[in-house]
N, C-alpha and C positions, 0 to 999 in steps of 0.2 A: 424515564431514563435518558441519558444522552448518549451521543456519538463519541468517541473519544476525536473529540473536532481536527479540524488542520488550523494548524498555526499561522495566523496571517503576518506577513513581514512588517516589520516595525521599521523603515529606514531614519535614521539617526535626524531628526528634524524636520520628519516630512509628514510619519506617520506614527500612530499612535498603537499599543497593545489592544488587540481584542478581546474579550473576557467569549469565553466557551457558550455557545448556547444550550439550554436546556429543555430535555427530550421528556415526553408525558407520555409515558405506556401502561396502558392497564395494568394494574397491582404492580408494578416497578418503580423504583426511586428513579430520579431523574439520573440521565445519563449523558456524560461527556460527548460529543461528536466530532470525529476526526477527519481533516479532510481526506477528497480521495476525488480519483477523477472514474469515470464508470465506461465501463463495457457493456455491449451490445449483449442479447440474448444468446444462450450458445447456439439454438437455431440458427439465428440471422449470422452467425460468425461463422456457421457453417457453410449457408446455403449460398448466403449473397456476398461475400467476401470478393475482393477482385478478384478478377481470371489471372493477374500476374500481382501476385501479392506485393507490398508494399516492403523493401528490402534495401541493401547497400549496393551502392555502386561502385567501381574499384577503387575508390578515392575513400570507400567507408563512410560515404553520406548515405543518409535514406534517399530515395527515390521513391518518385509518388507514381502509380500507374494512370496511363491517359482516363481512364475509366470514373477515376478518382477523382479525379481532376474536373472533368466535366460534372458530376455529381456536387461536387464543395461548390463549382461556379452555377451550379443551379440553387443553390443558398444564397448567394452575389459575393463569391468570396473569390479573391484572386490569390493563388498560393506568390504569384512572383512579389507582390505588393504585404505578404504574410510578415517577412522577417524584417520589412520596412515598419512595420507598426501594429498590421492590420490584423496580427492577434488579439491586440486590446481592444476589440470590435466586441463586447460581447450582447449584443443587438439580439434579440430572446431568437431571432428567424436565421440568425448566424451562427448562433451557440446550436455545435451537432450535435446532435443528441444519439443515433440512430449508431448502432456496432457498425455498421458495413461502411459509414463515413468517420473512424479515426482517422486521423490526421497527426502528426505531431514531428513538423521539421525541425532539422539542427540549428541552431543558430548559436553559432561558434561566441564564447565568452558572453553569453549571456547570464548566465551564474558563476560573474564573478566573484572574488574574495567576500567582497561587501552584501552583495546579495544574497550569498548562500548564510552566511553569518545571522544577517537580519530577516531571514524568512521565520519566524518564532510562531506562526497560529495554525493550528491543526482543525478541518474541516469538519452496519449490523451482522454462520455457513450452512449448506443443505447439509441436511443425513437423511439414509432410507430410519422410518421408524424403528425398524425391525432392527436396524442397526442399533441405534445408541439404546437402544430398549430400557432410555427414560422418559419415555412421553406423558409432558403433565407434570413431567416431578419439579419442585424447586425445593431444593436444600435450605437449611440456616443461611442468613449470612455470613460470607468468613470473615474473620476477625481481620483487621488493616492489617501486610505486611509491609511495612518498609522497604524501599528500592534501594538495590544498594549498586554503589557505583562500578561500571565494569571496569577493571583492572586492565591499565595501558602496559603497553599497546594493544588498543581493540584489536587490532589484527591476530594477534597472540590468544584472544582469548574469545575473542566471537567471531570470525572473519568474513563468517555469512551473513553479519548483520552489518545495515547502513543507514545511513538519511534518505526518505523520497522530497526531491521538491518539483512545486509545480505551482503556476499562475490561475487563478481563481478570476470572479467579477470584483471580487474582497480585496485581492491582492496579492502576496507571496505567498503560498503555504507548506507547510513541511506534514509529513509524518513517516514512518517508521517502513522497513522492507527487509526482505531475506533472500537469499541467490541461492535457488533449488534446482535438483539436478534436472537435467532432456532426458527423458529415452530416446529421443531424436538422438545427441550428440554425448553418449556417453565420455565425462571428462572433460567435458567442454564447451559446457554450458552456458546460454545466454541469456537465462530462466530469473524473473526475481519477482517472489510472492508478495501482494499486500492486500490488505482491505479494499475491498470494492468503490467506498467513498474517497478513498483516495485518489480514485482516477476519473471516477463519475460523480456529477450530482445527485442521483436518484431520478426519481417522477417527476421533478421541478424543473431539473436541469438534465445539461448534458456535461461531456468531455470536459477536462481539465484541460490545458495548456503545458506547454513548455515541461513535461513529464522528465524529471532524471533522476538516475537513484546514485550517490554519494557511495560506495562502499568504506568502512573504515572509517566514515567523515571523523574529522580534528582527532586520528588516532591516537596524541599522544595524551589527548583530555586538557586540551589548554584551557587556561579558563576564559570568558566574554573578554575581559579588557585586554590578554594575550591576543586572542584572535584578530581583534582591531590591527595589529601590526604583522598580521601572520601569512605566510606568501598561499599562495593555489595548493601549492604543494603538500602544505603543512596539512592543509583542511581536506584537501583531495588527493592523499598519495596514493591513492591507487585511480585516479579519475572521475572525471564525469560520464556518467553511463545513459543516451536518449533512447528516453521508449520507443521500438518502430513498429512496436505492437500491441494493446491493451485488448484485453474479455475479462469478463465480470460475469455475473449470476444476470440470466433474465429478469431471477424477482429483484435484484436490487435494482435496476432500470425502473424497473414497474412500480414497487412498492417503497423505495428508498428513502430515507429521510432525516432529516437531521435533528427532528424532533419526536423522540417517543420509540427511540428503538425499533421503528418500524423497520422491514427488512434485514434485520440485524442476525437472523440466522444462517441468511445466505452472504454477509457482508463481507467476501473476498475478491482479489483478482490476481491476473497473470501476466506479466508485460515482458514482451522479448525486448534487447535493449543493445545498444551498439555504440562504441567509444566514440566521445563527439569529437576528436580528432584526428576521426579516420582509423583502419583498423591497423592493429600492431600484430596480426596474425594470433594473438592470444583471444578467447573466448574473457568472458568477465570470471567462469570457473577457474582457469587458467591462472589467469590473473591474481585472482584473491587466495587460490590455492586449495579452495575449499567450495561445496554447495551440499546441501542438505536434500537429503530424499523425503518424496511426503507421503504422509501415510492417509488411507483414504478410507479407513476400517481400525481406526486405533481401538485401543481397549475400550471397554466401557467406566464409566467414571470410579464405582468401586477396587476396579483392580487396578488405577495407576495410582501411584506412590505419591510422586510431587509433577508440577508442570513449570517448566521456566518462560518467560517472559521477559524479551530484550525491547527495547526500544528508546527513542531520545525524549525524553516529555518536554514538552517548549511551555505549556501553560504552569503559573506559580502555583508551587515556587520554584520549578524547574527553568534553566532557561535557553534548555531546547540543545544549547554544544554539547553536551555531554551523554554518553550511553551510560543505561540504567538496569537493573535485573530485578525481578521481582522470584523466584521458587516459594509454591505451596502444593498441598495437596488439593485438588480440583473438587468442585462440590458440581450440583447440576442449576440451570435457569431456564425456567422455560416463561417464555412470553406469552404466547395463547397457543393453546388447545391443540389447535391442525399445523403450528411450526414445530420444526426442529427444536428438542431440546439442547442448549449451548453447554459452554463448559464453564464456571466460574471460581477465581483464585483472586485470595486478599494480596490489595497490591495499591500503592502510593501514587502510581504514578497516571499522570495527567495528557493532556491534549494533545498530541505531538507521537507520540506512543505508538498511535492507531496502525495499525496494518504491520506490525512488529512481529514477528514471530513467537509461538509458544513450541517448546520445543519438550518432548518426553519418547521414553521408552516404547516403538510399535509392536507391532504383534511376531516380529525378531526377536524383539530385547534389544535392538540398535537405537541411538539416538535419530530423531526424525520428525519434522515440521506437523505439526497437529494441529493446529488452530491458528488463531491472526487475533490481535486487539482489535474490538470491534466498539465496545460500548462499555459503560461504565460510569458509579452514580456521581452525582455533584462533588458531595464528599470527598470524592478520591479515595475510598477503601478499599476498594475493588474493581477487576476488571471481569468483562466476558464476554467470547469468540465462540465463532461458530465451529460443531464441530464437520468435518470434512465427510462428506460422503458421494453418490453420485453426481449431482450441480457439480460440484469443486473439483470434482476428478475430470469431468467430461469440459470443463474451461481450461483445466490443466491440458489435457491431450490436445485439446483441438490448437492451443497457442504451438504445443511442441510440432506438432506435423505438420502447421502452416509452412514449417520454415525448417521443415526433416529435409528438403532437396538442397538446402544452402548451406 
């Protein structure tokens, strides 16, 4: 199986498209992998986290606590000498791997027009058993569905959905994200779900860079050769959003990979996130007018109907501007034996996807965030997410209450 990969950037003359690597999981078809940048264990995000957590300052920059600070420079990393270059340092003893050292400063107009454009390459959730009460099972495969183009303005018709991008050792990469609601900050939320590989490398690597989530991106669905001529605005109307905070599943740190579905049960994360120019007193909920609640206990696979699936695909023959949808009814996948059984729905769409929301009916009847892209075979017939259970509730809470006093 693969990852539904991250998209690595193609700048116009400099660089070339990546083609998706391919993932080898016992009895699974190979599968797409999406990038993603990784969180710490929810442990270590609990226990060792700074004493003054990592937040805005009145200007709406992040701030890094002294604590931090001394930590990243016991790596030989200097944050003042960071936005001079010394991101693109990815030296294996510099590249953090570890939750309690994220890191991720602002650095104003760094995804700019062009950058955001040409980020095109994309780089596996818990359940209690007893929960999904399919352990073991794998369904048929479903038949391919077709993605079909979201209907502009994205804001009108998905406004929880955006573009993630973020700096690799690879290069530029994108993939998919959603703005779910705080119980910290009811209405005013700075919450946005994706795939764990989107912000982590797994057990190989660590953090991703320059972490931002696009809400809306190119909401009027311009096409590639439009966007060449198309202002910030056009591609970012509602802003650029920096992560000041990423968690991830333990086992995707530990087990994560970009080959073979490994970790692909747990393969989500949670990033709080803060306008890179400064605050406008609106949360990013505010802002986009909308965030979705997640459900941590959805039905089980027989009693949901259909499941939708947003995200941007960058890999062909997608290419990456445009939001996508996939609706089917959910089958089950299970990897091996002692993981979590996943969710899986026939669906076109490719690398770039990953960490996208799957969205269906919870155990209200209200629409609500149920799974993330996670993996998906060479093919492109299908996708499947983990589904949400303890792991993914206890990395949701703990990002929310980091940052309940702010």
């Amino acid at each position: 199986m693969r990852l539904i990969r991250p998209v690595l950037a193609a700048r116009q003359g400099r660089a070339r498209r990546r083609p998706s690597s391919v993932l080898a999981v016992a009895a699974v078809t190979a599968v797409i992998a999406l990038g993603a940048t990784a969180c710490g264990p929810e442990e270590d995000n609990a226990s060792d986290k700074p004493s003054v957590p990592a937040g805005q300052s009145s200007d709406g920059k992040i701030t890094i606590p002294d604590d931090l600070k001394d930590r990243l420079k016991a790596h030989g990393i200097d944050l003042d000498q960071w936005k001079n270059g010394e991101w693109k340092n990815w030296d294996k003893d510099k590249w953090l791997r570890e939750a309690k050292d994220f890191v991720n400063p602002i650095i104003e107009d760094l995804w700019d027009p062009d950058r955001m454009r040409d980020a095109d390459k994309s780089p596996e959730k818990p359940v209690d058993n007893d929960i999904s009460g399919d352990v073991g099972v794998t369904d048929p495969t479903p038949a391919p569905v077709q993605a079909a183009g979201v209907r502009t303005p994205y804001h009108a018709n998905a406004a929880e959905s955006g573009k993630l991008l973020f700096d690799s050792p690879e290069g530029s990469m994108v993939c998919s994200a959603t703005v779910v609601k705080d119980p910290a900050h009811p209405g005013k939320s700075n919450l946005v779900w994706t795939a764990g590989h989107c912000v982590h490398a797994g057990k190989k690597g660590g953090w991703y860079r320059n972490i931002a989530f696009v809400p809306s991106y190119n909401n009027q669905g311009l096409s590639l050769a439009a966007l060449k001529k198309a202002t910030k605005q056009e591609i970012a109307p509602y802003g650029v959003w920096w992560g000041t905070w990423a968690q991830t599943s333990d086992q995707w740190i530990s087990q994560g990979s970009s080959m073979g579905g490994l970790g692909a049960p747990y393969d989500f994360a949670v990033l709080h996130v803060t306008p890179e120019k400064g605050s406008t007193g609106k949360s990013l909920e505010e802002t986009v007018g909308s965030a979705l609640p997640v459900e941590f206990n959805a039905p089980a696979v027989p009693k949901i109907d259909s499941m939708t699936a947003t995200g941007f695909p960058a890999a062909p023959p997608y290419d990456g501007q445009k939001a996508f949808q996939c609706a089917d009814k959910p089958g089950r996948l299970s990897l091996t034996a002692q993981d979590p059984t996943m969710y899986r729905i026939g669906c076109t769409m490719t690398g770039g996807a990953s960490g996208g929301g799957w969205v269906a009916a919870g155990q209200d009847g209200k629409p609500a965030l149920v799974s993330n892209t996670s993996i998906g075979p060479v093919t492109a017939g299908w996708l499947a997410g983990p589904r949400f259970g303890k792991e993914a509730k206890g990395v949701y809470e703990s990002v929310s209450k980091k940052y309940a006093g702010q």
